[in-house]
N, C-alpha and C positions, 0 to 999 in steps of 0.2 A: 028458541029452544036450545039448550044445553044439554051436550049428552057427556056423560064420565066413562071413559070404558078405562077398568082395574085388571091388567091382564096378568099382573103379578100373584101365582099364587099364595093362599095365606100362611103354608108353611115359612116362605120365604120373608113376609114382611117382619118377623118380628128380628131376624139375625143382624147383628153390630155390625157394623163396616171394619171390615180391616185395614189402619192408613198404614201400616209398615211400611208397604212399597212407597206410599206417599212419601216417608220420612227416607227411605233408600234415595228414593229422587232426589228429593232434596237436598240432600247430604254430598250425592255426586256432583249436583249442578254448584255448590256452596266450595266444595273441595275444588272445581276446575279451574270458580275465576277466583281462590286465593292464589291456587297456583300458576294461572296465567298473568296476574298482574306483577309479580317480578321477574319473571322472565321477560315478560315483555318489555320491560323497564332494564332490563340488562342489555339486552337483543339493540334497542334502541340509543344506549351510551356505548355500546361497542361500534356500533353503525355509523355514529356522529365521528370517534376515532378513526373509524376506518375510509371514511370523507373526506376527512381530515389532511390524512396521508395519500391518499388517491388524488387531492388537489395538489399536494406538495410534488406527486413525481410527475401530475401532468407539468406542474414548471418547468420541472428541470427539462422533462424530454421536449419541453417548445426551447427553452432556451439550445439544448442541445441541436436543434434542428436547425435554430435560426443559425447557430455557428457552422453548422454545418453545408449550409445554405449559402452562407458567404462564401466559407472556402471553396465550394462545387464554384462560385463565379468567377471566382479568383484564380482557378484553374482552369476555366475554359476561355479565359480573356487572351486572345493570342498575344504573343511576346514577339513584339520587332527583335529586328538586327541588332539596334542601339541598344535594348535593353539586353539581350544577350553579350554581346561582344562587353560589355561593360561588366555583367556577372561576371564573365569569367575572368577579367582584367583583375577586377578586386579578387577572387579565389586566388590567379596565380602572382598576386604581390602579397598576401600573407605570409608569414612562415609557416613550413611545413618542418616535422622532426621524425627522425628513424626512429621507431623504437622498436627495432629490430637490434639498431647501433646501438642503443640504452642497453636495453638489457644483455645482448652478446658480449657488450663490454666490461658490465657489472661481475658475467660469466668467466670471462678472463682474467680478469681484473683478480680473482678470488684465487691464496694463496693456499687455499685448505688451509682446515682447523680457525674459520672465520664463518660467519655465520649472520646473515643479514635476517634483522626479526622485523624492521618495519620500514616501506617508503613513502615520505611523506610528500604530497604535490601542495607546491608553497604559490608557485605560479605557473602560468605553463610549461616554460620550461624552465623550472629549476624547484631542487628536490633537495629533502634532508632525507641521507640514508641511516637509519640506527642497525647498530647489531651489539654482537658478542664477539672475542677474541681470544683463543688461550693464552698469547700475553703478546706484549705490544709490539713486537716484532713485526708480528703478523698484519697486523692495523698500520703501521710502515710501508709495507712491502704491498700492500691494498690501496693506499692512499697514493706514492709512488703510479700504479701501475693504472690508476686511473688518470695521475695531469699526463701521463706519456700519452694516454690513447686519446684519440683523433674524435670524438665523437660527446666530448667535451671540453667548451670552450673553458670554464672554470671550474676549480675543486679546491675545498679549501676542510683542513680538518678542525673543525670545530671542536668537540672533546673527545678526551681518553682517559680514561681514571679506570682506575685498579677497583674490583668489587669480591666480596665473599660472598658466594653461592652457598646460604646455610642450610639448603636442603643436599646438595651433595658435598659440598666440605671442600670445593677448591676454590683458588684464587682466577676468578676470569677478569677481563679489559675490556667495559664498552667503549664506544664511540659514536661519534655524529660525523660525518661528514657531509656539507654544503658541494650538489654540483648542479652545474647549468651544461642543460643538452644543448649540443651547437644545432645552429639552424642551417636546414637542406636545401638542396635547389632542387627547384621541381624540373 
């Protein structure tokens, strides 16, 4: 035996179904995975970039360690007598140079109205000094006062030529001169 119980009253059976919210639903769940599937697909090529580069500085920082590693051994490896006395054997057979003498000299050396614009380092010791001159007197009297001073073994003047200054409108004298710092005893 079969029983039916209808407990819905019959005002209600005959009203339409409302799907609006159905079609609201839908519409939210339709808008969420359009808008999650490129994001997430962005999310996901930046991630791989960023992998990428997070592998790249863990290299560097193992290779930085490994050198770093070395030199901590290399610094706690004690150092005999022989290897000492010998470092400093070669330290005081090198040359050593003033360049306290360099420049104090270059300072003396300068007759006013001379005017050094550049020093070039050719080897260790020895230099091309350029400047300017009000006229060639002066680049004489510079050149002179540096073979006197003691604190260069060579000086030699390489050029001097006359030039027009067209933005101020006078005649100045550069020069080159070639010198070698004498070597010190330690």
């Amino acid at each position: 035996m079969k029983l039916k119980l209808d407990l819905l009253p019959n005002e209600r059976k005959s009203i339409k179904r409302d799907y609006k919210a159905w079609y609201i639903l839908a519409g939210v769940v339709l808008f969420t995975l359009l808008w999650y599937i490129p994001v997430n697909s962005y999310i996901a090529s930046n991630s791989e970039k960023l992998n990428n580069i997070l592998k790249e500085e863990n290299i560097k920082l193992n290779e930085a360690r490994v050198s770093q590693n070395k030199l901590n051994t290399f610094l706690s490896l004690p150092l005999s007598i022989d290897d000492t006395v010998k470092f400093l054997v070669d330290f005081l057979s090198e040359p050593s140079y003033s360049w306290y003498k360099f420049f104090d000299g270059l300072e003396n050396a300068n007759p006013g109205n001379l005017w050094i614009s550049n020093i070039e380092n050719i080897k260790v010791n020895e230099f091309h000094i350029d400047g300017e001159a009000r006229d060639n007197y002066r680049i004489s009297e510079f050149y002179n006062s540096l073979m006197q001073n003691n604190a260069f073994s060579t000086v030699y003047l390489l050029r001097s030529e006359k030039k027009l200054k067209t933005d101020l409108e006078i005649e100045i004298f550069e020069y080159r001169i070639y010198v070698v710092l004498k070597e010190e005893a330690i």
